[in-house]
FIFI-199110 format. One record per residue: residue number from 1; x, y, z of N, C-alpha, C in turn. Coordinates in pm, 1 decimal, padded with zeros to 6 digits. Atoms other than C-alpha are relative to their C-alpha. Example, Ala and Ser with C-alpha at 12.3 -4.5 7.8 and 13.67 -1.06 7.14 Angstrom:
REM FIFI-199110
{node 1 {00089.0 -00119.0 00000.0} {01230.0 -00450.0 00780.0} {00090.0 00120.0 00000.0}}
{node 2 {-00082.0 -00119.0 -00006.0} {01367.0 -00106.0 00714.0} {-00077.0 00109.0 00073.0}}
END
This chain:
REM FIFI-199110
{node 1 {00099.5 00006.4 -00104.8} {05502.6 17671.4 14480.6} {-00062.6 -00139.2 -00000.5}}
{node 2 {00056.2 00143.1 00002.3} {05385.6 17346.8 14582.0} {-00177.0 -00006.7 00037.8}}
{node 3 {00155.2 00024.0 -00016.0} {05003.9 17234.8 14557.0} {-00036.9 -00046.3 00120.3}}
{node 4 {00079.7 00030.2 -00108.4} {04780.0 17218.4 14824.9} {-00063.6 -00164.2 -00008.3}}
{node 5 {00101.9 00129.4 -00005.9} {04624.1 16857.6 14891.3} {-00053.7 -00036.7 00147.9}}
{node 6 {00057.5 00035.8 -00101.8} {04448.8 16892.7 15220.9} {-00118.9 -00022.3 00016.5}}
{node 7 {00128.4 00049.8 -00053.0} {04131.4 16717.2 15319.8} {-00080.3 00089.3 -00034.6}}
{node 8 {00053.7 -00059.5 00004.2} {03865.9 16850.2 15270.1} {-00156.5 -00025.8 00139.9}}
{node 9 {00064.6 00024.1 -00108.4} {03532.3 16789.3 15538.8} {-00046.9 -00125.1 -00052.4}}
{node 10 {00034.2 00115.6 00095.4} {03444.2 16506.8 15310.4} {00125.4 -00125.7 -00014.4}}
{node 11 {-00083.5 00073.2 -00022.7} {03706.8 16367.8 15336.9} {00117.1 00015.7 -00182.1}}
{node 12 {-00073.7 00005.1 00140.2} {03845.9 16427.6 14941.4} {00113.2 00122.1 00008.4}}
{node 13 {-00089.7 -00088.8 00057.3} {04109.0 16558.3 14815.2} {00013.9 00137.2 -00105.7}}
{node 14 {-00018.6 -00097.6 00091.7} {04193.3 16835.5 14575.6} {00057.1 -00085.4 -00124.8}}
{node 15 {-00075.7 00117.6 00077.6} {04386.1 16561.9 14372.7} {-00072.6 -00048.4 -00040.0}}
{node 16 {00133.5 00111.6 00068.4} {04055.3 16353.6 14306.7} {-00071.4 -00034.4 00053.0}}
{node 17 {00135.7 00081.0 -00084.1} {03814.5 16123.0 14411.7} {00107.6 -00087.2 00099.0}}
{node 18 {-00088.1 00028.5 -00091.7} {03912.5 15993.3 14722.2} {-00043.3 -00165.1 -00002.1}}
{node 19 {-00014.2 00155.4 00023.7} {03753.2 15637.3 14663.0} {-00019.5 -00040.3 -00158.4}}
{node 20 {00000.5 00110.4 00119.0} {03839.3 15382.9 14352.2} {-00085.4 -00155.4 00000.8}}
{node 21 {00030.3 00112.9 -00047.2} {03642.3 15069.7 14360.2} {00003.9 -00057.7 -00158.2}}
{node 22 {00009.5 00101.5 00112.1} {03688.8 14773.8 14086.4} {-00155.2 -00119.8 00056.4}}
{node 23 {00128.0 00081.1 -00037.4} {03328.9 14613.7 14091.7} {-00069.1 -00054.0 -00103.5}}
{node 24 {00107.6 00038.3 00093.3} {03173.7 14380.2 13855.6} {00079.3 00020.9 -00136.5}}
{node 25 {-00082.8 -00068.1 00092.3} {03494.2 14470.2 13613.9} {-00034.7 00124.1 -00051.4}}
{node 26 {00036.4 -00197.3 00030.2} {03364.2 14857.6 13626.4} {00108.9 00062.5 00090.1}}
{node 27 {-00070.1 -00038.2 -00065.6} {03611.3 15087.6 13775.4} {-00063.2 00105.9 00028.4}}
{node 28 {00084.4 -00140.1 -00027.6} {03418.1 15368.6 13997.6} {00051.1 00087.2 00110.7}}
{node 29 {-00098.1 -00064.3 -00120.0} {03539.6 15641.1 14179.6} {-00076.3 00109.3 00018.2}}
{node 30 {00112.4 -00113.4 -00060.0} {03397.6 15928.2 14377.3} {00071.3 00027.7 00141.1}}
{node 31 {-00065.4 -00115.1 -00140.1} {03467.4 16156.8 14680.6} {-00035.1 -00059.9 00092.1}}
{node 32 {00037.4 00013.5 -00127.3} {03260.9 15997.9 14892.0} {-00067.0 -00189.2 00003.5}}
{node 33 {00093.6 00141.4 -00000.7} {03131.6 15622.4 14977.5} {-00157.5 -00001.5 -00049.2}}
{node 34 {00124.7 00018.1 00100.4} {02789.8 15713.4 14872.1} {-00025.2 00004.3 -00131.1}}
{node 35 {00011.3 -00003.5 00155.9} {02889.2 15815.7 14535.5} {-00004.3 -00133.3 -00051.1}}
{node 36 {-00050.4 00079.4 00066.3} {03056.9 15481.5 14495.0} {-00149.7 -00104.6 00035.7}}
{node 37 {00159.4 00158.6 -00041.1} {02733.4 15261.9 14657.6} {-00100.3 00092.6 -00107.3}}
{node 38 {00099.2 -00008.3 00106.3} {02520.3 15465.4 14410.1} {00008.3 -00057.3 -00123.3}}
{node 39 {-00036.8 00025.6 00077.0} {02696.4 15347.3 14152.0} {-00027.1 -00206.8 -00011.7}}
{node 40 {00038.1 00186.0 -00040.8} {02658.6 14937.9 14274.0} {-00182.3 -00023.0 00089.5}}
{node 41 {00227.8 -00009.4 -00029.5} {02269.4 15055.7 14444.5} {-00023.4 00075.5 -00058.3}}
{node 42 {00029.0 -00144.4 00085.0} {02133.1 15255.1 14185.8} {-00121.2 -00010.6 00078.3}}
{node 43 {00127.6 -00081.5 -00082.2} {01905.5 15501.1 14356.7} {-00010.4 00007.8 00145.5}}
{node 44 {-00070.2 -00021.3 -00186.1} {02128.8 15478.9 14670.7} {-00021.0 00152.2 00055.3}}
{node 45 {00004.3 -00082.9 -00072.0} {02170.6 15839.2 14717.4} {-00125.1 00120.5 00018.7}}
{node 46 {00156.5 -00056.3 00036.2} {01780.1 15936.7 14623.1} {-00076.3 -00065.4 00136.7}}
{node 47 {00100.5 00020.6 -00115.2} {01657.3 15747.1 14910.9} {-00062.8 00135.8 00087.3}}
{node 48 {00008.7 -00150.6 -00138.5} {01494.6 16018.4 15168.8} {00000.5 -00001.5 00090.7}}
{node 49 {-00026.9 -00013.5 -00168.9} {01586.3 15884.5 15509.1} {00133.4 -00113.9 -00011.9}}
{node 50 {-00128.4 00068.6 -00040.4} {01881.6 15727.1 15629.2} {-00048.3 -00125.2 00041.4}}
{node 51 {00021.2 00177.9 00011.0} {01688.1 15417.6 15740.6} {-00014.9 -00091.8 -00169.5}}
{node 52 {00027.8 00048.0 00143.3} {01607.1 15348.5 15366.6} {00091.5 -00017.0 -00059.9}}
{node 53 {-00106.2 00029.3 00063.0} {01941.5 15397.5 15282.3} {00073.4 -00150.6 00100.2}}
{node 54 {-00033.8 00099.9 -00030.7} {02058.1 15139.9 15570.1} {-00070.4 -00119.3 -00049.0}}
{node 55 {00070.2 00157.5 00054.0} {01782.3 14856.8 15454.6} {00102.8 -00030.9 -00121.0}}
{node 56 {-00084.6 -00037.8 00118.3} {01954.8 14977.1 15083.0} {00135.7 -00120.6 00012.6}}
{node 57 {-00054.1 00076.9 -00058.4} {02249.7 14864.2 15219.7} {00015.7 -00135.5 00057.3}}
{node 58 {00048.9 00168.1 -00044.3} {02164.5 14546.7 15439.7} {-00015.8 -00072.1 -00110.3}}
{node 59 {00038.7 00133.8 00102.1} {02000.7 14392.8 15146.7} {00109.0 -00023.2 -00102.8}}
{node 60 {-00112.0 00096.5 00034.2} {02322.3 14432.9 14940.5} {00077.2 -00051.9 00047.0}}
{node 61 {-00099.3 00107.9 -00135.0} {02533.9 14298.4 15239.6} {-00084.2 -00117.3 -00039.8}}
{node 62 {00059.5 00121.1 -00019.6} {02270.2 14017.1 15218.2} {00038.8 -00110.4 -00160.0}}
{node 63 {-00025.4 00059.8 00107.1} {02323.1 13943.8 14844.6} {00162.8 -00024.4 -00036.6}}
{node 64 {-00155.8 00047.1 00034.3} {02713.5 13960.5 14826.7} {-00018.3 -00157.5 00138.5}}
{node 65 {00013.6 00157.3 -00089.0} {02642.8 13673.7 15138.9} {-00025.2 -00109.4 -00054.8}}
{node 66 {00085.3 00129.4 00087.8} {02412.9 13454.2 14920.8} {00106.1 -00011.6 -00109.3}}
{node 67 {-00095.2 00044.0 00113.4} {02659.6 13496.1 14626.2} {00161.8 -00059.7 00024.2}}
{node 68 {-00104.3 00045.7 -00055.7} {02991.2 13430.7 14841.2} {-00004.7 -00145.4 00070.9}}
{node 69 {-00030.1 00160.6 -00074.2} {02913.0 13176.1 15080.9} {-00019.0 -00097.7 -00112.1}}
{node 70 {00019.1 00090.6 00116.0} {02808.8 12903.3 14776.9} {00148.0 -00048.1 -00022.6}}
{node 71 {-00067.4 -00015.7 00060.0} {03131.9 13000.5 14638.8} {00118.9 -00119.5 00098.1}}
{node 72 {-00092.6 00088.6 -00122.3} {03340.7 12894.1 14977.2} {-00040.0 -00133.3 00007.4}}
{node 73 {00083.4 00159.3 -00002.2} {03101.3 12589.2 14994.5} {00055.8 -00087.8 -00068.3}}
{node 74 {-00006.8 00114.7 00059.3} {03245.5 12476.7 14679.3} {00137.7 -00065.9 -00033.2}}
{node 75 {-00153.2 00086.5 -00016.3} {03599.0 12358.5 14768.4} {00008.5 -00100.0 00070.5}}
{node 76 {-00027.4 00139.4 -00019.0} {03742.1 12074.2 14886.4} {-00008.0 00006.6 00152.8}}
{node 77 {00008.6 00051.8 -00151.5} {03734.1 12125.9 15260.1} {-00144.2 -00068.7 00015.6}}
{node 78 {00146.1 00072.6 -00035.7} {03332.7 12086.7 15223.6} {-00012.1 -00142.1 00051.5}}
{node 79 {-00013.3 00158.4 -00018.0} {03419.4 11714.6 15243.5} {00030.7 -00027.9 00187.4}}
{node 80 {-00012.6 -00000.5 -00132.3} {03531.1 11806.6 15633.6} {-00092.9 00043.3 00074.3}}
{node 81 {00088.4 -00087.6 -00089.0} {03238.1 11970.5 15731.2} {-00120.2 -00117.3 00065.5}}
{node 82 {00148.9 00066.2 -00070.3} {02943.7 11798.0 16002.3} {-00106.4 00010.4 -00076.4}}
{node 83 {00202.7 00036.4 00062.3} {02598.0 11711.6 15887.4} {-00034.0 00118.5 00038.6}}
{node 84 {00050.4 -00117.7 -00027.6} {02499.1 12035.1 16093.8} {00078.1 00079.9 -00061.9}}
{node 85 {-00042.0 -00083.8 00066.1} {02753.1 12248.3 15947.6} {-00075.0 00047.8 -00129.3}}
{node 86 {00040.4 -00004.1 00164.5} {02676.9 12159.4 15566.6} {-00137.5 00076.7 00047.2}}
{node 87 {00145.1 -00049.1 -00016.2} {02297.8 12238.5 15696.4} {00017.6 00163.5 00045.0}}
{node 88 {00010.1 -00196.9 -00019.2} {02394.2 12627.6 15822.5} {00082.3 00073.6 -00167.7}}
{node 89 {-00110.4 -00033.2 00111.2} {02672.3 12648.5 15513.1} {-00142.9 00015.2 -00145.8}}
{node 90 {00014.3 00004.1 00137.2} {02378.2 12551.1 15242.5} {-00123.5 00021.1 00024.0}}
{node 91 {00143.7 -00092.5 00014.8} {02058.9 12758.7 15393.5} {00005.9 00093.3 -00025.2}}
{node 92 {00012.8 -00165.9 -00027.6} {01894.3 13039.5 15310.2} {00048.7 00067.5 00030.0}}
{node 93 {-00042.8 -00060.7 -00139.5} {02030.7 13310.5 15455.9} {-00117.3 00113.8 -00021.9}}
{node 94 {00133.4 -00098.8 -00002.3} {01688.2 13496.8 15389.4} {-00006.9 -00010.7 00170.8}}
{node 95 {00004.3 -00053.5 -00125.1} {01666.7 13450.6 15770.9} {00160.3 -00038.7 00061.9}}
{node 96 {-00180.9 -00015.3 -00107.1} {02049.4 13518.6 15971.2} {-00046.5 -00167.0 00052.1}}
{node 97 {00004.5 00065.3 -00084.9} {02153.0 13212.1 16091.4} {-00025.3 -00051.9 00172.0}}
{node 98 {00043.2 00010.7 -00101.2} {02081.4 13104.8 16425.3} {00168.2 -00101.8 00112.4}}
{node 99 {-00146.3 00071.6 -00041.6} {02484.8 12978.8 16535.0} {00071.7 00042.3 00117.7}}
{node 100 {-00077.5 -00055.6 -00115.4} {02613.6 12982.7 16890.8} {00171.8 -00049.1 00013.0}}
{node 101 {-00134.5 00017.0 00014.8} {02962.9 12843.1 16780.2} {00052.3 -00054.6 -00122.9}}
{node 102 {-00062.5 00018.4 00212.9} {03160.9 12805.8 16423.1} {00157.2 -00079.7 00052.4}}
{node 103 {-00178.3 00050.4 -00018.1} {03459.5 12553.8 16431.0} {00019.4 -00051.2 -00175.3}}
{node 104 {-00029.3 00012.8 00189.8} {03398.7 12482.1 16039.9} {00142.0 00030.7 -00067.9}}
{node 105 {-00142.6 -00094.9 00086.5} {03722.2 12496.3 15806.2} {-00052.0 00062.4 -00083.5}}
{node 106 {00024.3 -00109.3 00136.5} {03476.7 12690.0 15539.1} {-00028.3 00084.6 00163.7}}
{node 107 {00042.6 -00127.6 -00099.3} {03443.3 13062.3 15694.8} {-00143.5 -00009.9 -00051.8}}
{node 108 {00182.6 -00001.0 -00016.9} {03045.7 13146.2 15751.8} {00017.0 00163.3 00007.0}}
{node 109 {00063.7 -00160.7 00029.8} {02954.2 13527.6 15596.9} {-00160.9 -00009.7 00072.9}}
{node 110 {00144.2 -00098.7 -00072.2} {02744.3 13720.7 15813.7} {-00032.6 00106.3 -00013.4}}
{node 111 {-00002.6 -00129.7 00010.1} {02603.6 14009.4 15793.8} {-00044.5 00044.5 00175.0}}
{node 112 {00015.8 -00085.3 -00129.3} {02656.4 14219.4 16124.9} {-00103.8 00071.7 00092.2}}
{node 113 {00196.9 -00040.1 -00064.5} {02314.0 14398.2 16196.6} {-00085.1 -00067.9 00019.5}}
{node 114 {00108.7 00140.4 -00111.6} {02137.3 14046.2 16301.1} {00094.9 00005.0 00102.8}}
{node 115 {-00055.5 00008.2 -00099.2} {02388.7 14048.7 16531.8} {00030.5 00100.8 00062.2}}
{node 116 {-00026.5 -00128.5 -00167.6} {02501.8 14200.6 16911.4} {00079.8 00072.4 -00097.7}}
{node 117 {00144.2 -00109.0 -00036.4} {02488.3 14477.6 16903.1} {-00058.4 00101.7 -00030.5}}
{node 118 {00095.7 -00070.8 00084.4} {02305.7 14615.2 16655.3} {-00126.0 -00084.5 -00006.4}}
{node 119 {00076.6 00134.1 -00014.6} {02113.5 14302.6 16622.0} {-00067.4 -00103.3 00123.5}}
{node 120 {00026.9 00096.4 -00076.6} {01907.5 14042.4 16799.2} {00033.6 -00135.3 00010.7}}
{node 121 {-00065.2 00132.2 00051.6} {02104.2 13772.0 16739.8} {00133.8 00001.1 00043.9}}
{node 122 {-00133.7 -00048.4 -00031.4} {02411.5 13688.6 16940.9} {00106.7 -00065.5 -00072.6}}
{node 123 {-00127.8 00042.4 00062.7} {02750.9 13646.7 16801.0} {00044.7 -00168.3 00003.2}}
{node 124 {-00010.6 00153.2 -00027.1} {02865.3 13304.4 16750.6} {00165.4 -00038.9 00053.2}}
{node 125 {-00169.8 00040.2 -00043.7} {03191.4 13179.3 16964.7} {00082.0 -00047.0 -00117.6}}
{node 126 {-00038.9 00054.1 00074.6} {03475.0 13113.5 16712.1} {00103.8 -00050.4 00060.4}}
{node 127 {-00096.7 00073.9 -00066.7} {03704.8 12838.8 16775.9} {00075.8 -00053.5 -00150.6}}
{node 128 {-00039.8 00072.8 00113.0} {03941.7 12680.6 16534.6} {00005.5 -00106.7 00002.2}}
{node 129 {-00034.9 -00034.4 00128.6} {03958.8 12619.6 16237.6} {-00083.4 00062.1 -00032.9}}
{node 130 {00122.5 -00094.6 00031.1} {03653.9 12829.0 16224.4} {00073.9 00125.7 -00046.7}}
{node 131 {00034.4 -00105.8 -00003.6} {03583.6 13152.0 16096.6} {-00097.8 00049.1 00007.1}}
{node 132 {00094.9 -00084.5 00105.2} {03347.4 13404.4 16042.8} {00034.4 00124.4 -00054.1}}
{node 133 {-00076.5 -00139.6 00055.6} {03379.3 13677.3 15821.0} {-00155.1 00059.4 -00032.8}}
{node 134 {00176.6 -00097.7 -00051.2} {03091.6 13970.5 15868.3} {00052.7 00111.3 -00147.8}}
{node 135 {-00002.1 -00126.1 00036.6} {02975.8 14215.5 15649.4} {-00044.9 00089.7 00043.5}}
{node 136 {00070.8 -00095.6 -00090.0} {02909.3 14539.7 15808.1} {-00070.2 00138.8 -00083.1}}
{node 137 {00053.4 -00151.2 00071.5} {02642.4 14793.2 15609.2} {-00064.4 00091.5 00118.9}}
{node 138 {00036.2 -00106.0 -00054.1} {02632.9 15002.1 15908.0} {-00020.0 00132.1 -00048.6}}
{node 139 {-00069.6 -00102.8 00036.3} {02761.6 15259.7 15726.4} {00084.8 00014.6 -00147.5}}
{node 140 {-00033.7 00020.3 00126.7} {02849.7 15303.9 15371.6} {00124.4 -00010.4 -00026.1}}
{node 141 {-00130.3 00002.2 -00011.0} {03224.1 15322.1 15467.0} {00012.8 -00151.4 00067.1}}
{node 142 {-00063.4 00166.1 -00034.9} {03212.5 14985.0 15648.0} {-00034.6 -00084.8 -00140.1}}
{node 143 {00030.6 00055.5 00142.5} {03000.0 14867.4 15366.3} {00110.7 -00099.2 -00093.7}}
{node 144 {-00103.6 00030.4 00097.6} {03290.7 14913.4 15129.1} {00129.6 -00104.9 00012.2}}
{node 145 {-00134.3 00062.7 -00063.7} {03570.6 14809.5 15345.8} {-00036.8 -00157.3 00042.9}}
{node 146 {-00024.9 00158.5 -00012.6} {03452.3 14470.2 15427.9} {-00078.3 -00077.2 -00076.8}}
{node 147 {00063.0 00076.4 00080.5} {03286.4 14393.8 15129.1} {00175.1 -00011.8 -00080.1}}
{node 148 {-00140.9 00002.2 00083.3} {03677.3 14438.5 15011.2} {00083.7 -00088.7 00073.9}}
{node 149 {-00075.2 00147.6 -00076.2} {03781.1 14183.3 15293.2} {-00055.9 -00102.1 -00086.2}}
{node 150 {00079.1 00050.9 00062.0} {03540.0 13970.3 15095.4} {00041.4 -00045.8 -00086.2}}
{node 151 {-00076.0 00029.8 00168.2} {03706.3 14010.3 14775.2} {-00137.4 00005.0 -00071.8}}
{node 152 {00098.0 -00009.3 00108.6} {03370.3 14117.2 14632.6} {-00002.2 00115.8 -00048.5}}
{node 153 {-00039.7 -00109.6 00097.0} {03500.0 14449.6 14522.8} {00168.0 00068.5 00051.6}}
{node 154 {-00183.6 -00098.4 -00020.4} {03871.2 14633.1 14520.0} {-00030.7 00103.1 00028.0}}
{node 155 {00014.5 -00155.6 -00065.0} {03865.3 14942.4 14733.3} {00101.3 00027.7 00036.2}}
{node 156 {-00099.6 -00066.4 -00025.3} {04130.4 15169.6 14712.3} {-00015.7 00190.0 00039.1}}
{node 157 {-00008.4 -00117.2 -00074.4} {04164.4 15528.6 14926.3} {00102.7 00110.1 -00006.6}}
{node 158 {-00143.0 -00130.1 00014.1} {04361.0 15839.3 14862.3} {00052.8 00019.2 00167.2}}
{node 159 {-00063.8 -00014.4 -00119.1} {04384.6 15836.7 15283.8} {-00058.5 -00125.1 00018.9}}
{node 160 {00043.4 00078.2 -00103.8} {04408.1 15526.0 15419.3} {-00023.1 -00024.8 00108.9}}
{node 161 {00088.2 -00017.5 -00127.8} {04291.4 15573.6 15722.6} {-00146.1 00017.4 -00034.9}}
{node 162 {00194.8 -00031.4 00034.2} {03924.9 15621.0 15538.1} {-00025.8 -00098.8 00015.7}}
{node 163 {00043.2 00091.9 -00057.1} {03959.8 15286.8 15552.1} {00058.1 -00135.6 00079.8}}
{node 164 {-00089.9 00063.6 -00066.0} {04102.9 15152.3 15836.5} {-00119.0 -00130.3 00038.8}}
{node 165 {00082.8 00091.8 -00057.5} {03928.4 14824.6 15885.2} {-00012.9 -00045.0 00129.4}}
{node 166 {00021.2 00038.6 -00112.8} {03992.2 14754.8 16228.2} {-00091.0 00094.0 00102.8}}
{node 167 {00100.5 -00087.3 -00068.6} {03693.1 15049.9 16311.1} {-00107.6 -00115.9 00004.6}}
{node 168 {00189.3 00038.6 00079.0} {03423.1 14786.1 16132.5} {00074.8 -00138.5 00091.3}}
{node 169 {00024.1 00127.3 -00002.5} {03337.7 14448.6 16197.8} {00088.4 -00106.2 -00003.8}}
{node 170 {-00122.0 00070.3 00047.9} {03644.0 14238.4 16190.6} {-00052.1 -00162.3 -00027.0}}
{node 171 {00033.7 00168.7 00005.9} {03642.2 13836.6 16067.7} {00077.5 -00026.7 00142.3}}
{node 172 {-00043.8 00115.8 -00127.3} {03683.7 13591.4 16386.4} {00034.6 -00112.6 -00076.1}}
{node 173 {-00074.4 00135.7 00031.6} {03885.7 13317.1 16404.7} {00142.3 00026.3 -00072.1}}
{node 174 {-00126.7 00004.2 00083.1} {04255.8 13220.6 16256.5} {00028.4 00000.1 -00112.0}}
{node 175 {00028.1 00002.8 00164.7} {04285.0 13379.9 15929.1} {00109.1 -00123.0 -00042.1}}
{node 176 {-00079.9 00109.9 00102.1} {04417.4 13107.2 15707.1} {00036.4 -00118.1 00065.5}}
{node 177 {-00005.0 00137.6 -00050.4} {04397.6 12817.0 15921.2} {-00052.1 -00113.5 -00064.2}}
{node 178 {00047.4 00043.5 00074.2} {04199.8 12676.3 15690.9} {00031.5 -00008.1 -00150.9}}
{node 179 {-00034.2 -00029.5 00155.1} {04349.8 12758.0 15349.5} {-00106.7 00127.0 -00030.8}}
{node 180 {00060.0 -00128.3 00071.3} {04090.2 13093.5 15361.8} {00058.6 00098.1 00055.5}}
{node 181 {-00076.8 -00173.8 -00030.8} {04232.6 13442.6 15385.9} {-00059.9 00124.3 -00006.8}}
{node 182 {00077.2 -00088.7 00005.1} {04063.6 13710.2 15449.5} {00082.6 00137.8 -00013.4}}
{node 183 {-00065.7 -00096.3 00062.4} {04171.5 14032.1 15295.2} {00015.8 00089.6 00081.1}}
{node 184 {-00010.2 -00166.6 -00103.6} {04282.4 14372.9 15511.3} {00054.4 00121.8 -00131.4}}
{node 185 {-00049.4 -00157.3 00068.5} {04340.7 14687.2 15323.1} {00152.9 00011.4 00061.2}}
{node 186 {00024.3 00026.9 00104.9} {04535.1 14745.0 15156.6} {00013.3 -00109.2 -00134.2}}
END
């Protein structure tokens, strides 16, 4: 008799946890995307409203931003970038940039909820050699999935379709025109 492994409303399996994530060299797994963001937001799934859990969210979208972009900053294209560029590439991003077009060879992390249209803040035209690459904590499933375009954690799915990235936020511009690559599941 062969075993059952159908879905469940949760999306898990009978087989296991339906997400794996490698984060921080921890390996965490769980049925559901909130298990796994409790595990990287402790006291994610204690919040008591769903806006508290999106801020939750946002603010780590905001900190994988501050810890990534730097990172991109510090290769050798920097040497190609405009006087205004370097100046959006090496602010704050305590307040969303303010960018109505990206032709930069470093990509520019955003996070998605300053921007259309969730946000008050419109999208910025990308032209090449530009990118941008967004993170989207709409939703604890985009969350994951394009913090894994990112390469700031490994997310793997017993159905891939849980995480089909082309639902969320996609990066603009010509991946790898620049020497950067932006990751797709899986």
């Amino acid at each position: 008799m062969e075993e059952s492994h159908s879905p469940g409303s949760d999306g898990a399996t009978e087989r296991g946890p339906t997400f794996d994530v490698l984060c921080d060299s921890e390996i965490i797994s769980s049925d559901t995307a909130e298990g796994i963001l409790e595990n990287i937001i402790g006291g994610y799934v204690s919040l008591a409203t769903e806006s508290a859990r999106v801020r939750a969210r946002t603010e780590y979208a905001v900190h994988a931003q501050q810890t990534a972009q730097p990172l991109l900053n510090a290769g050798e294209q920097f040497d190609l970038v405009t006087p205004h560029e370097a100046e959006i590439l090496l602010a704050s991003q305590a307040v969303p940039p303010h960018v109505a077009q990206w032709s930069c060879p470093i990509p520019l992390i955003l996070v998605s909820t300053y921007y259309e249209p969730l946000g008050v803040y419109a999208r910025p035209v990308v032209e090449p050699p530009g990118q941008v690459w967004w993170i989207d904590p709409s939703t604890p499933r985009s969350l994951l999935v394009t913090l894994h375009g990112l390469r700031w954690l490994d997310l793997r799915a017993a159905d891939a379709a849980m995480t089909d990235a082309s639902r969320y936020c996609q990066p603009s511009g010509t991946n790898g025109s620049a020497g950067y690559f932006w990751r797709s599941y899986p």
